[in-house]
N, C-alpha and C positions, 0 to 999 in steps of 0.2 A: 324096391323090395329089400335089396340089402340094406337102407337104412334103417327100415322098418328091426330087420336083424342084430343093427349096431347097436338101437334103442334099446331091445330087449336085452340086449348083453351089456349094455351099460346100467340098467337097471338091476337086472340080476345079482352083477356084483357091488350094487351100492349096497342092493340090501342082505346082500351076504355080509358084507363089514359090519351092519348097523345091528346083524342080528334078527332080522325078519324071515328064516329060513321058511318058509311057506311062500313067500311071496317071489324068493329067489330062486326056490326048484321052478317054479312056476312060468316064471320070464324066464330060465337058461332053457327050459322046456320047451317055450315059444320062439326063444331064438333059434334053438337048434331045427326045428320043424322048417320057420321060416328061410334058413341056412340050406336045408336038402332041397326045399321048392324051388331056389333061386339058383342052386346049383343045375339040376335037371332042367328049369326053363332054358340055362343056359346054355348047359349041353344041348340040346337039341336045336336052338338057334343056333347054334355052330354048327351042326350035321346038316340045317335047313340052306347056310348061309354057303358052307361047302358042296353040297348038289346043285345048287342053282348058277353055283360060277362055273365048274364043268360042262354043263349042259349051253351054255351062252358059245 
């Protein structure tokens, strides 16, 4: 999923350079989205990964 994220923000700002400002709010819009999902999946495997080595 984070590459999915790099994609969109490599895209974003190509087409920031080139002048496609529609296309680049669009993608920094989808990276940033897919950037919070991948953030929280990750926190939580980390809370999931820290309860389970306690408990052993």
């Amino acid at each position: 999923m984070l590459g999915w994220t790099v994609t969109f923000l490599v895209i974003a700002l190509i087409a920031a350079v080139l002048g496609f400002t529609g296309v680049a709010v669009a993608a920094a819009g989808i990276a940033k989205l897919l950037f919070v999902v991948f953030l929280i999946l990750f926190v939580v495997s980390l809370f999931t990964h820290l309860g389970r080595r306690r408990s052993v």
